[in-house]
DSSP file (Angstrom, degrees, kcal/mol; ACC not computed):
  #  RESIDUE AA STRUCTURE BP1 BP2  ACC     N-H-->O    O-->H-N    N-H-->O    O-->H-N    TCO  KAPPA ALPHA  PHI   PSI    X-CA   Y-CA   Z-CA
    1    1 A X     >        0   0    0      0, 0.0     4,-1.4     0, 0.0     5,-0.1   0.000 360.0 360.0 360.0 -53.9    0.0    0.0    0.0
    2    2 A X  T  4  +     0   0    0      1,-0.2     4,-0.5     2,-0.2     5,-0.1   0.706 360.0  47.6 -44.0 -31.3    3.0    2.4    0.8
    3    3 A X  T  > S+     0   0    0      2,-0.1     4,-2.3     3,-0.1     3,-0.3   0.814 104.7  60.2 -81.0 -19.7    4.4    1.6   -2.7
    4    4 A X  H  > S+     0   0    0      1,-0.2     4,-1.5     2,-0.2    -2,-0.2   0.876 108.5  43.0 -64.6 -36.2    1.1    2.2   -4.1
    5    5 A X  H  < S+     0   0    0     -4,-1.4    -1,-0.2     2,-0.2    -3,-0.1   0.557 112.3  51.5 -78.6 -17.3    1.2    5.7   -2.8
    6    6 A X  H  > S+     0   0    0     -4,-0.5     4,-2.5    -3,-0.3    -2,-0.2   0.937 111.4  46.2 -67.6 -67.0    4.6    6.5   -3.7
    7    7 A X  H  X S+     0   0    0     -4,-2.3     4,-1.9     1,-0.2    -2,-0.2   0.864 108.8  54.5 -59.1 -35.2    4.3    5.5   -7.0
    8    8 A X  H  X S+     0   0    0     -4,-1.5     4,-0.8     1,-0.2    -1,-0.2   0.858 111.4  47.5 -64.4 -28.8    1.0    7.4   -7.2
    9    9 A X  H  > S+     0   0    0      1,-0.1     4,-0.9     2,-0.1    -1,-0.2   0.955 113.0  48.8 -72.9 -32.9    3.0   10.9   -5.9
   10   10 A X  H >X S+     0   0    0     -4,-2.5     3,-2.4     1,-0.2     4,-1.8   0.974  93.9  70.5 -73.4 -45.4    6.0   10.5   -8.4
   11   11 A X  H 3X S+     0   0    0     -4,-1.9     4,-1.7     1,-0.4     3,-0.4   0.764 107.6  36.3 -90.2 -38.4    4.0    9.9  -11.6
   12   12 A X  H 3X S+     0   0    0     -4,-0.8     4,-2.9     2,-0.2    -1,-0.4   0.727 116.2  61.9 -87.4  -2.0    2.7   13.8  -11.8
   13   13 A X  H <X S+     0   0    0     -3,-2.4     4,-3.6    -4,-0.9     5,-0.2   0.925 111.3  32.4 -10.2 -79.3    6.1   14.6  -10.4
   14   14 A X  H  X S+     0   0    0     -4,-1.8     4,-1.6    -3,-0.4    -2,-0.2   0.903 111.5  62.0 -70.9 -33.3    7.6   13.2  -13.2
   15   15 A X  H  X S+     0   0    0     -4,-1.7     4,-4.4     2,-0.2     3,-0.3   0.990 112.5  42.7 -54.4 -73.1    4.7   14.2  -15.7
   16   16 A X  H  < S+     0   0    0     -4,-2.9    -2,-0.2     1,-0.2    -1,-0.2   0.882 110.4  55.9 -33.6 -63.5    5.6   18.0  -14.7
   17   17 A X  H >< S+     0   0    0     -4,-3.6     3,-0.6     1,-0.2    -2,-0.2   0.834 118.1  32.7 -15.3 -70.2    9.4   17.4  -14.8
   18   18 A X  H 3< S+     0   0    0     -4,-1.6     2,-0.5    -3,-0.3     3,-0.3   0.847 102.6  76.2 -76.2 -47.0    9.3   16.1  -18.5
   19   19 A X  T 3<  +     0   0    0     -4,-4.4    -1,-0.3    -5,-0.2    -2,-0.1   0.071  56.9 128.6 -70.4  38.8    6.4   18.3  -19.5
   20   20 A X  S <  S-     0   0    0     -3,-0.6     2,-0.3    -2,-0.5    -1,-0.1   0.853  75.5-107.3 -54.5 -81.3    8.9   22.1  -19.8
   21   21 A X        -     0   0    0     -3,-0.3     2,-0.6     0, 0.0    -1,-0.1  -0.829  50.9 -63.8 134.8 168.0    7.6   23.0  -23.4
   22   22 A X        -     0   0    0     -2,-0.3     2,-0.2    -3,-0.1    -3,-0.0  -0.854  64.5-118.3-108.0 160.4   10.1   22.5  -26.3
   23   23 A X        -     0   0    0     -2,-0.6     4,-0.0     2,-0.1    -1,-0.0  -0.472   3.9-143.5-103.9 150.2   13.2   25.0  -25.8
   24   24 A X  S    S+     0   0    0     -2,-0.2     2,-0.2     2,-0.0    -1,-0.1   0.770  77.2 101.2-102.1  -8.9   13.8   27.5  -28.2
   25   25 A X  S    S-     0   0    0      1,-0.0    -2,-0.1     3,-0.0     3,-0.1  -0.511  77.2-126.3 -65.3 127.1   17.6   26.8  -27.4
   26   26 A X        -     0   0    0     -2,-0.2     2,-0.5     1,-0.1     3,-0.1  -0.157  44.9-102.1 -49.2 173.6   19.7   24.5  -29.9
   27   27 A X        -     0   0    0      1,-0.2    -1,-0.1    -4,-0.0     3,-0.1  -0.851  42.9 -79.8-106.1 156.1   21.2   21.6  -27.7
   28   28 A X        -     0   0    0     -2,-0.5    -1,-0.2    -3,-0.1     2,-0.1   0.052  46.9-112.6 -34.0 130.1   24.3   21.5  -26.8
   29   29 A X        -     0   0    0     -3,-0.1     2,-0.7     2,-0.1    -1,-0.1  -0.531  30.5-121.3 -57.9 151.4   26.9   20.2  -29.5
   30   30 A X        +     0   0    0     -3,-0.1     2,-0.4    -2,-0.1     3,-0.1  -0.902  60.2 145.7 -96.9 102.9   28.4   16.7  -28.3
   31   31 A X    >   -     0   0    0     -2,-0.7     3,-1.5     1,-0.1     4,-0.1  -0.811  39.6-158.0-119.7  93.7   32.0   17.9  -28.4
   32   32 A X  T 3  S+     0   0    0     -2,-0.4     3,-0.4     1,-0.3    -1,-0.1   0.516  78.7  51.1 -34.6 -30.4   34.0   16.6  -26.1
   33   33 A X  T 3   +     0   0    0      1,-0.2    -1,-0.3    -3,-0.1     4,-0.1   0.019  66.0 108.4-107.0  49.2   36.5   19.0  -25.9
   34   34 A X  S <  S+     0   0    0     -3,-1.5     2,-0.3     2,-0.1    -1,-0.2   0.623  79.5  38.9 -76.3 -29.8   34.8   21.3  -25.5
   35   35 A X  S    S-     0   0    0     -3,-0.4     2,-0.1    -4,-0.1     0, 0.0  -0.700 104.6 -65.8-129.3 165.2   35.9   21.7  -21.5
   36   36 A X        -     0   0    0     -2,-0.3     2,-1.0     1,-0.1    -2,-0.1  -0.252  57.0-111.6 -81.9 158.7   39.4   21.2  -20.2
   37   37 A X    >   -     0   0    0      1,-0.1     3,-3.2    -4,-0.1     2,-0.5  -0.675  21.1-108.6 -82.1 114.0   40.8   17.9  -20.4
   38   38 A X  T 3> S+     0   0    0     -2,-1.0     4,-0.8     1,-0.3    -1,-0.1   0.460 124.4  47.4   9.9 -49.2   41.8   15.6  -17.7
   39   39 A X  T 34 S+     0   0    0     -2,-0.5    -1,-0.3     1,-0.2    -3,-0.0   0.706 113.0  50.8 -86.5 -15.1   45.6   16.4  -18.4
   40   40 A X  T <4 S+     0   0    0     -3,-3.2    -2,-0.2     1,-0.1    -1,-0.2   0.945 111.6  48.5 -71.4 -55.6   44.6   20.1  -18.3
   41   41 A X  T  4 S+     0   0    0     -4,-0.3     2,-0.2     2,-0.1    -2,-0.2   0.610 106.7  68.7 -62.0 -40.9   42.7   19.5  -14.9
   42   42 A X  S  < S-     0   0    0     -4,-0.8    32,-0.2    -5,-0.3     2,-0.2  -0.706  84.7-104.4-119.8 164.4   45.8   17.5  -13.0
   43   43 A X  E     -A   73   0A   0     30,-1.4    30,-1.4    -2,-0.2     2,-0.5  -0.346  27.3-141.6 -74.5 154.4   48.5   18.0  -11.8
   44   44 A X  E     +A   72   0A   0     28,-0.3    28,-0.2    -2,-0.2    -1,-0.1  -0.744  25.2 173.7-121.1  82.3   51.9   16.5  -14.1
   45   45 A X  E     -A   71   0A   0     26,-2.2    26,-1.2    -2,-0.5     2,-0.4  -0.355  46.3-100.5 -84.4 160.0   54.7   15.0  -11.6
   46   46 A X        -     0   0    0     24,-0.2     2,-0.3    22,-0.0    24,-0.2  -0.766  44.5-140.3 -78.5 131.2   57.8   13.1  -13.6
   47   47 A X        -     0   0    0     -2,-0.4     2,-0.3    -3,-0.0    22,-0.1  -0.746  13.3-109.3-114.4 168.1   56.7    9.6  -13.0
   48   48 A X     >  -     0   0    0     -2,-0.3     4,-2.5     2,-0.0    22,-0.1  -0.604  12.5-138.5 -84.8 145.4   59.7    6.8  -12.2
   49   49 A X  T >4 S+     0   0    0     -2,-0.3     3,-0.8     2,-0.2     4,-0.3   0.911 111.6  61.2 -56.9-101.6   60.4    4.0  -15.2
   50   50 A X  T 3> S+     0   0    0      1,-0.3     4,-1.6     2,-0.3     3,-0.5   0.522 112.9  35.2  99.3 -79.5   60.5    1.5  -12.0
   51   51 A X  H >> S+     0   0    0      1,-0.3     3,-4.7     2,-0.2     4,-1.4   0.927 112.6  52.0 -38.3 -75.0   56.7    2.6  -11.3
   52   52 A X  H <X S+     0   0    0     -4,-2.5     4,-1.3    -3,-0.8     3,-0.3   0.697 113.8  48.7 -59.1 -29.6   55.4    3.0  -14.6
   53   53 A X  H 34 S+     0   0    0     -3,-0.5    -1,-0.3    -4,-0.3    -2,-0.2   0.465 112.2  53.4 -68.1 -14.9   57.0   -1.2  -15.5
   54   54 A X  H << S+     0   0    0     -3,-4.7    -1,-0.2    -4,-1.6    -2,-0.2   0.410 117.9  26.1 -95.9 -10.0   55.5   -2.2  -12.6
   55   55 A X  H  < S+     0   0    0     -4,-1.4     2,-0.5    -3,-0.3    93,-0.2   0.810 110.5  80.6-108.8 -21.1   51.5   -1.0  -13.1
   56   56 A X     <  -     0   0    0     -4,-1.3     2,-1.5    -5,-0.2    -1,-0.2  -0.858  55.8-172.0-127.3  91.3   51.8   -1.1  -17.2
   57   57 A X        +     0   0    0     -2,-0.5    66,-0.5    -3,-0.1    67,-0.2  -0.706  59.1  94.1 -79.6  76.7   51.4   -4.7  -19.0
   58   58 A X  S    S-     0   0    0     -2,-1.5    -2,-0.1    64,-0.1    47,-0.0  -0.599  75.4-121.9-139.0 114.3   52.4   -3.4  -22.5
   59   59 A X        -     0   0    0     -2,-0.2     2,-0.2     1,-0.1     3,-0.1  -0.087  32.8 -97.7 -55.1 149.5   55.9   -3.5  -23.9
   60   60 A X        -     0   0    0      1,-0.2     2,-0.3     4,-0.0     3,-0.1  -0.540  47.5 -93.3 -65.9 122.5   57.8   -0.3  -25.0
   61   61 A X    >   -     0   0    0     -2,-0.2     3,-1.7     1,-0.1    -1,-0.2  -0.025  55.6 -96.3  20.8  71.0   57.8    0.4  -28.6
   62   62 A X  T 3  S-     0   0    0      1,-0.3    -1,-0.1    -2,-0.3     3,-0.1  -0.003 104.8  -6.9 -21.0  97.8   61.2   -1.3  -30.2
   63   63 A X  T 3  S+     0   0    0      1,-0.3     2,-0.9    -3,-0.1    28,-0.5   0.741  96.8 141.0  80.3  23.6   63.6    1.3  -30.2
   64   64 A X  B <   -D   90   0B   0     -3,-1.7     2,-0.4    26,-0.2    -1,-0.3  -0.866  38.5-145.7 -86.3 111.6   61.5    4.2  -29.3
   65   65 A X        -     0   0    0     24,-1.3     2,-0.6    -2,-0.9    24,-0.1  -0.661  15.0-107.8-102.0 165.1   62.9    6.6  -27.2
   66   66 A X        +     0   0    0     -2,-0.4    22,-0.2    22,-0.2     3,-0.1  -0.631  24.7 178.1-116.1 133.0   61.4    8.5  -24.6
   67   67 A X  S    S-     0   0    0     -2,-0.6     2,-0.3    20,-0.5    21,-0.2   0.855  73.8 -16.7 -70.3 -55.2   60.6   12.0  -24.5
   68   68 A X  B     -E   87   0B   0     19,-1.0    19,-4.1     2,-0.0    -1,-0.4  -0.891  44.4-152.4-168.0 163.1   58.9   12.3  -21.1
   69   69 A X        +     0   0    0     -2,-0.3     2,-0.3    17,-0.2    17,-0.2  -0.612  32.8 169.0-129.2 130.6   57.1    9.9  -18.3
   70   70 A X        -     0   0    0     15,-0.3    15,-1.2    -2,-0.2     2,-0.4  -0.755  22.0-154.8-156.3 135.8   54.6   12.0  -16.6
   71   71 A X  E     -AB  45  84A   0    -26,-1.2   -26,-2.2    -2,-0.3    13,-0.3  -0.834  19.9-129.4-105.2 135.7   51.7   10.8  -14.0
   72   72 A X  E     -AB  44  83A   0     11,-2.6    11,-0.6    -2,-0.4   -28,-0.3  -0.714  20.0-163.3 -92.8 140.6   48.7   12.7  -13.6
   73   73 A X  E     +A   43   0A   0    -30,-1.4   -30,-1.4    -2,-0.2     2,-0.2  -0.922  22.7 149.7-152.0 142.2   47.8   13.5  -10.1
   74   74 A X    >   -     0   0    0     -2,-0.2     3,-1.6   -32,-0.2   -32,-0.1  -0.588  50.9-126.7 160.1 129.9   44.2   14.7   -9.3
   75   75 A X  T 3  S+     0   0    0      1,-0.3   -33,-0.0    -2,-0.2    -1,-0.0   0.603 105.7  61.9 -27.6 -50.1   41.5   14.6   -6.5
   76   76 A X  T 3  S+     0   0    0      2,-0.1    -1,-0.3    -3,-0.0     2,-0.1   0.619  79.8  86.9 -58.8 -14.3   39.2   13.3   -8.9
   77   77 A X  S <  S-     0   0    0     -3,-1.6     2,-0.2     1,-0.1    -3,-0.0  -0.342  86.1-102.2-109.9 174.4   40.6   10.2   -9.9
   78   78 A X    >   -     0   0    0      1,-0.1     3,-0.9    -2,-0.1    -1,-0.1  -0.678  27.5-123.7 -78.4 145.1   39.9    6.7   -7.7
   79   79 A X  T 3  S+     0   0    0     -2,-0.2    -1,-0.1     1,-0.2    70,-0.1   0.836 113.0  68.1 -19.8 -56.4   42.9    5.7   -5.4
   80   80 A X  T 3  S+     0   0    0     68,-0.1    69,-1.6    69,-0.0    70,-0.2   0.551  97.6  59.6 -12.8 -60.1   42.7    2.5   -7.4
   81   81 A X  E <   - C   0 148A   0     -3,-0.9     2,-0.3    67,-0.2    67,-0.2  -0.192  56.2-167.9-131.3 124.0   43.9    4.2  -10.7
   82   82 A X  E     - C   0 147A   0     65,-5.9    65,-1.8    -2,-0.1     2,-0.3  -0.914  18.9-147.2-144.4 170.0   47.1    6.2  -11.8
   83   83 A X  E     -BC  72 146A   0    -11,-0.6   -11,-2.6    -2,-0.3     2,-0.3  -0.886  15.4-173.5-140.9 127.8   46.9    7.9  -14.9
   84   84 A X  E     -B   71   0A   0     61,-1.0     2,-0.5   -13,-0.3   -13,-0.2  -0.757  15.6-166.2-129.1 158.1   50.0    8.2  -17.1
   85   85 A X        -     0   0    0    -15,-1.2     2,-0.5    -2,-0.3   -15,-0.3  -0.866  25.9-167.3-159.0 117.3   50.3   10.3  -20.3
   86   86 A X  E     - F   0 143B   0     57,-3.0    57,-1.7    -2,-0.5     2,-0.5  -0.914   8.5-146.2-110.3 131.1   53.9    8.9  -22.1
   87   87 A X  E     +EF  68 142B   0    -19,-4.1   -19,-1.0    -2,-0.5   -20,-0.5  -0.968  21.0 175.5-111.6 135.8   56.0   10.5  -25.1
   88   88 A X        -     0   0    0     53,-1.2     2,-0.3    -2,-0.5    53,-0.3  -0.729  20.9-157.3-125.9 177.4   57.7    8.7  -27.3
   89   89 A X        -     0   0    0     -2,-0.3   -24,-1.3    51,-0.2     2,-0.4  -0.943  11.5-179.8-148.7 128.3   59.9    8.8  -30.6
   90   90 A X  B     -DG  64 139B   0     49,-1.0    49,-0.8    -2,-0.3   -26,-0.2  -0.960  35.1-141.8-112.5 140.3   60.7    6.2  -33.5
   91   91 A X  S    S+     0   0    0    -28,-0.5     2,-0.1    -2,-0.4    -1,-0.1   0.794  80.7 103.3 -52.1 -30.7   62.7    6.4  -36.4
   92   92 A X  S    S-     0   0    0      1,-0.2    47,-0.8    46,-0.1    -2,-0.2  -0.254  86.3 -89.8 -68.5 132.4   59.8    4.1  -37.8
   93   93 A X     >  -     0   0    0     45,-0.2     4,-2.0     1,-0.1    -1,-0.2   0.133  35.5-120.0 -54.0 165.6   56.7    5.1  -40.1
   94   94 A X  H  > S+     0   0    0     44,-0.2     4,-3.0     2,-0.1    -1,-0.1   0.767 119.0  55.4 -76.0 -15.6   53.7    6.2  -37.9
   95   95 A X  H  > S+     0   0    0      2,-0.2     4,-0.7     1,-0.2    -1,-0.1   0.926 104.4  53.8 -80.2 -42.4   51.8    2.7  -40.0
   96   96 A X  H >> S+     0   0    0      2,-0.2     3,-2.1     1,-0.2     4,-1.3   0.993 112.6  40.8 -52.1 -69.0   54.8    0.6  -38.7
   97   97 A X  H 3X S+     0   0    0     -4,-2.0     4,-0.7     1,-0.3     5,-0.3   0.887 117.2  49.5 -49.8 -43.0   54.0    2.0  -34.6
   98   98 A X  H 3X S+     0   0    0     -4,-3.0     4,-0.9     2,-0.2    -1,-0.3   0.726 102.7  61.7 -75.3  -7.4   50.3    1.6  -35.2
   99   99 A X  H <X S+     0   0    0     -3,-2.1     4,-1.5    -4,-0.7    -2,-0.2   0.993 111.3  38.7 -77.6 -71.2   50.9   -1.9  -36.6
  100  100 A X  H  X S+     0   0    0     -4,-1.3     4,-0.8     1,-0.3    -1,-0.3   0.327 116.4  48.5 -79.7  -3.1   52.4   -2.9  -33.2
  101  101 A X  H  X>S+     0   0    0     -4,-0.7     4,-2.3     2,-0.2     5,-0.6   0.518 105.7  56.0 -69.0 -43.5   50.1   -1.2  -31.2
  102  102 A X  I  X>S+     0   0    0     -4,-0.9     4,-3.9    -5,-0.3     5,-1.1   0.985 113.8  44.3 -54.7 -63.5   47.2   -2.6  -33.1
  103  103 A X  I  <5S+     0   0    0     -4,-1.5    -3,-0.2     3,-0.2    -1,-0.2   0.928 112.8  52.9 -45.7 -44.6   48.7   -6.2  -32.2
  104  104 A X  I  <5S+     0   0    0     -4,-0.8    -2,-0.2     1,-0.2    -1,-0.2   0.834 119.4  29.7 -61.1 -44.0   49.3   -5.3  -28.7
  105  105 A X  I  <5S-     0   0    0     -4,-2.3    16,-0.7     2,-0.1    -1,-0.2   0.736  93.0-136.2 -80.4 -29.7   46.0   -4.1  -27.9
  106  106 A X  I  <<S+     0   0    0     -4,-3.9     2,-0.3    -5,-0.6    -3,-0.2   0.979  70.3 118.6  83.3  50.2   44.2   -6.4  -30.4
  107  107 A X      < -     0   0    0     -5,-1.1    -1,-0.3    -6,-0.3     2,-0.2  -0.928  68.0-108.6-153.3 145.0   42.0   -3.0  -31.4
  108  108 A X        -     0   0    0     -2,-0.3     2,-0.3    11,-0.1    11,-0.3  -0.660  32.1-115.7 -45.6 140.6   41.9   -1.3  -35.1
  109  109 A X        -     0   0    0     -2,-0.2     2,-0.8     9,-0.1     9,-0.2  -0.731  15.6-137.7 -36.0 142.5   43.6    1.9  -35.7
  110  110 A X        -     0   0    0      7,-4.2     2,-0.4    -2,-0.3     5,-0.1  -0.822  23.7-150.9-102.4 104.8   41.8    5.0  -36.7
  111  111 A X        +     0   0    0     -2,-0.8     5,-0.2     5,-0.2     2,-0.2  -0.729  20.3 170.8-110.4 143.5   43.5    6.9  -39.4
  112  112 A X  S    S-     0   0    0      3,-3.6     2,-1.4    -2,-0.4     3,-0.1   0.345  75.6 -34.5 -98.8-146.5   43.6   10.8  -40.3
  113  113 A X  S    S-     0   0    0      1,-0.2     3,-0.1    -2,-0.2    -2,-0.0  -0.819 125.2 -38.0  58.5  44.6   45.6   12.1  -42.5
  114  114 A X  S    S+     0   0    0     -2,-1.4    20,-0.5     1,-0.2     2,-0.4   0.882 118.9 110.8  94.2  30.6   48.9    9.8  -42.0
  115  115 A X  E     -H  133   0B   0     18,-0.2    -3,-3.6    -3,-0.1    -1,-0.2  -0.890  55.7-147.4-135.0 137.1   47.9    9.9  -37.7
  116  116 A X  E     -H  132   0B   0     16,-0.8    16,-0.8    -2,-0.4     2,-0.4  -0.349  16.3-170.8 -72.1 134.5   46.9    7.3  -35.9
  117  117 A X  E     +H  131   0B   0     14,-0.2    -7,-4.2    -2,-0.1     2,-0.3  -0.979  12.2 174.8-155.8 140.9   44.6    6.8  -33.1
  118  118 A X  E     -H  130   0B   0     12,-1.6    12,-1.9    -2,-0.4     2,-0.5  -0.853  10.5-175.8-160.8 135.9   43.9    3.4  -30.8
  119  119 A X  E     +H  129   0B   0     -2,-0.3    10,-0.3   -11,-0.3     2,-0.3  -0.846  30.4 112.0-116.5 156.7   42.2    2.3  -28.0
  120  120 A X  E     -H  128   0B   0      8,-1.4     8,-2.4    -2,-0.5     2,-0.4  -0.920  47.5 -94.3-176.8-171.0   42.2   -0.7  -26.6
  121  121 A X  E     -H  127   0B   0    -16,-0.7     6,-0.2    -2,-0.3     4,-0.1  -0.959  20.4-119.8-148.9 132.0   43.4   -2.7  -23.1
  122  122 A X    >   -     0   0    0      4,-1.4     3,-1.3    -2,-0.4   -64,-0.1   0.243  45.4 -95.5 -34.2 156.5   46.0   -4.6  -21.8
  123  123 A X  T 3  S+     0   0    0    -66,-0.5    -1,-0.1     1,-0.3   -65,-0.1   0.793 123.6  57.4 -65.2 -26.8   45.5   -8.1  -20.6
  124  124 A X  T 3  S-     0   0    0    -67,-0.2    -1,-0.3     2,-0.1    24,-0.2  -0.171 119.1-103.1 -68.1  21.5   45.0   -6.5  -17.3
  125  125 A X  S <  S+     0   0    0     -3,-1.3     2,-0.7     1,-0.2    -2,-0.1   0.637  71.1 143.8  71.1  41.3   42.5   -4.4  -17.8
  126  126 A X        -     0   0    0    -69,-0.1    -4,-1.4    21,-0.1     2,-0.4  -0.948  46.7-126.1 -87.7 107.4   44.7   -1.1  -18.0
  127  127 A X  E     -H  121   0B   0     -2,-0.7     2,-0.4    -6,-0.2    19,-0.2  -0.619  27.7-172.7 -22.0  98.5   43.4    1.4  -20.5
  128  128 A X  E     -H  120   0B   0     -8,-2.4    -8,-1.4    -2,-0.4     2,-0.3  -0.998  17.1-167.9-144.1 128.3   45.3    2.8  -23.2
  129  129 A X  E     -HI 119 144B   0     15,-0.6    15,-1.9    -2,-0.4     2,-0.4  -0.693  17.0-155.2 -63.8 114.2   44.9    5.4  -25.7
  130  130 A X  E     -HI 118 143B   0    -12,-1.9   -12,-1.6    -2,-0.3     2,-0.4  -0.934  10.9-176.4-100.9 116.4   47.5    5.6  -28.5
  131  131 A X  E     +HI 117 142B   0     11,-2.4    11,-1.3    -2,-0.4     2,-0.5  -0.994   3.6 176.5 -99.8 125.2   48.4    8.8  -30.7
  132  132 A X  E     +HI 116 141B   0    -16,-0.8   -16,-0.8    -2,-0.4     2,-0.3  -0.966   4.8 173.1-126.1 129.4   50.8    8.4  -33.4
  133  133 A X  E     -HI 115 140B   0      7,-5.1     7,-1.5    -2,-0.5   -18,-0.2  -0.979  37.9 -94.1-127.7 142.3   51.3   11.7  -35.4
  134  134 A X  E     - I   0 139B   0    -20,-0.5     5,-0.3    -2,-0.3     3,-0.1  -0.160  35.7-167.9 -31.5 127.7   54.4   12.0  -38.6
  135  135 A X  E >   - I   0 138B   0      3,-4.7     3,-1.0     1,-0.4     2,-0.3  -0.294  44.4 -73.0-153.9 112.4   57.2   13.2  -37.7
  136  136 A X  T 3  S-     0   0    0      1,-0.2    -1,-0.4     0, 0.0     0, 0.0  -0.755 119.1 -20.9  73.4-149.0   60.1   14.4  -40.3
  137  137 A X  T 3  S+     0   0    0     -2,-0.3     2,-0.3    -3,-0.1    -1,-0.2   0.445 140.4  25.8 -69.0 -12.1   61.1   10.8  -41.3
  138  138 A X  E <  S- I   0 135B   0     -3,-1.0    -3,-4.7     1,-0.1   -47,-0.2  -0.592  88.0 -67.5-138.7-156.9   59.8    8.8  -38.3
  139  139 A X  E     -GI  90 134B   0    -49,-0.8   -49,-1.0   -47,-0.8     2,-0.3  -0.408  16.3-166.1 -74.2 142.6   56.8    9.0  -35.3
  140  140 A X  E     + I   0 133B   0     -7,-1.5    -7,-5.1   -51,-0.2     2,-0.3  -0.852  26.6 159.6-143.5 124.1   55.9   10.8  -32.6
  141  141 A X  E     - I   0 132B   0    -53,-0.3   -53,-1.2    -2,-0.3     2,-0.4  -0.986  26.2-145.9-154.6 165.3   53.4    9.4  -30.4
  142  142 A X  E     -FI  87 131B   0    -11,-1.3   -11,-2.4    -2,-0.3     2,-0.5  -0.782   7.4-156.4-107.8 148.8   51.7    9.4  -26.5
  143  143 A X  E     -FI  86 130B   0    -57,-1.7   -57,-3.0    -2,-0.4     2,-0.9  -0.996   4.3-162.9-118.6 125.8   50.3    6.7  -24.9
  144  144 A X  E     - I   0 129B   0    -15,-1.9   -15,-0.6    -2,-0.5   -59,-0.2  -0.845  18.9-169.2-114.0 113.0   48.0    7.9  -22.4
  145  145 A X        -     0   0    0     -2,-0.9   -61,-1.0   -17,-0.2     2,-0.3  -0.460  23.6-154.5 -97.3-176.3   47.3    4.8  -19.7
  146  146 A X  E     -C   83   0A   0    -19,-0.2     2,-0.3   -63,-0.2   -63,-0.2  -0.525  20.7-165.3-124.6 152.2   44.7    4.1  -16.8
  147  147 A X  E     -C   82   0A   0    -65,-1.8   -65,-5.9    -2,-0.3     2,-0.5  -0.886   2.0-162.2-132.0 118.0   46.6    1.7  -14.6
  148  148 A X  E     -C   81   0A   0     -2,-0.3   -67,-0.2   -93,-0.2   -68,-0.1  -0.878   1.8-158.5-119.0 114.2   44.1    0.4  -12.5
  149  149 A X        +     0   0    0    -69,-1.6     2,-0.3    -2,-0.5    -1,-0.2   0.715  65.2  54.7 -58.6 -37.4   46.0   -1.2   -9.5
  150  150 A X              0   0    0    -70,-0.2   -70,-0.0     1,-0.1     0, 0.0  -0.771 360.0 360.0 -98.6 153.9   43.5   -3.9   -7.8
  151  151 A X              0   0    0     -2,-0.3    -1,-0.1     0, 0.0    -2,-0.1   0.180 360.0 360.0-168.1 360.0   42.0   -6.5   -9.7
C-alpha cells in the first residue's frame, strides 16, 4: 500500500518534470573537448620507469625513445587508478607503430591524415589510448594509460 502511494505521488512529479515546453535553445553540441581535459585539470609529476613497468602490461615500442614519463595527479581520480600520459619517438613510419600497437591491444587503428589513433586494453584491464602523429622521417606518439592497481 506504501508503494502504491509513492508511486502514485511520483508519476505527476515526473509528468511536470518532462512536461517544460520544447526549448527554443539548440542543444548543446556533443564535443567533447569542448571543457578542459583531464591532463589540463591534474597535476603532471615526472613519473619513475621503476613505477610505470610495474603498473603497465604493455611493452615499449622497439627502439623508441622517450621523450617524457609524466603521471597525472588529481583529486578526482579513484585511489585505485594512476593515470599516465607517455612520449615517445621512433625512427619508424607512424603505419609501422600503429601496426604494433594494433597487435598489442588487439583494437583497429583509426586513421587521419597519415595519424593514428587506438584504443584498446591490456590483458589486465589497463586502458590505453594511442596517438601516433608524422614526424620528419619517423613518429611521434603518446600513450595515455589508466593503470588500475586492484584487480
Amino acid at each position: 500500500m506504501k508503494a502504491t502511494r509513492l508511486f502514485v505521488l511520483t508519476i505527476p512529479l515526473l509528468i511536470l518534470g518532462c512536461s517544460s515546453g520544447p526549448s527554443n535553445e539548440p542543444p548543446a553540441p556533443l564535443n567533447p573537448s569542448a571543457g578542459p581535459s583531464v591532463s589540463e585539470t591534474s597535476e603532471r609529476v615526472k613519473a619513475d620507469p621503476q613505477e610505470i613497468k610495474s603498473v603497465l602490461d604493455l611493452p615499449e615500442y622497439p627502439g623508441a625513445t622517450v621523450v617524457d614519463d609524466a603521471r597525472l595527479i588529481n583529486p578526482a581520480f579513484s585511489p585505485d587508478e594512476r593515470r599516465y600520459v607517455l612520449s615517445r619517438k621512433s625512427t619508424d613510419s607512424p603505419e609501422k607503430v600503429a601496426k604494433f600497437y594494433e597487435k598489442e591491444l588487439k583494437q583497429p587503428a583509426a586513421e587521419k591524415e597519415k595519424s593514428y589513433e587506438i584504443f584498446g586494453q591490456t590483458s589486465r584491464g589497463n586502458g590505453v589510448r594511442v596517438n601516433i602523429e608524422p614526424d620528419g622521417t619517423g613518429s611521434s606518439f603518446v600513450l595515455v594509460v589508466i593503470a588500475y592497481l586492484k584487480k
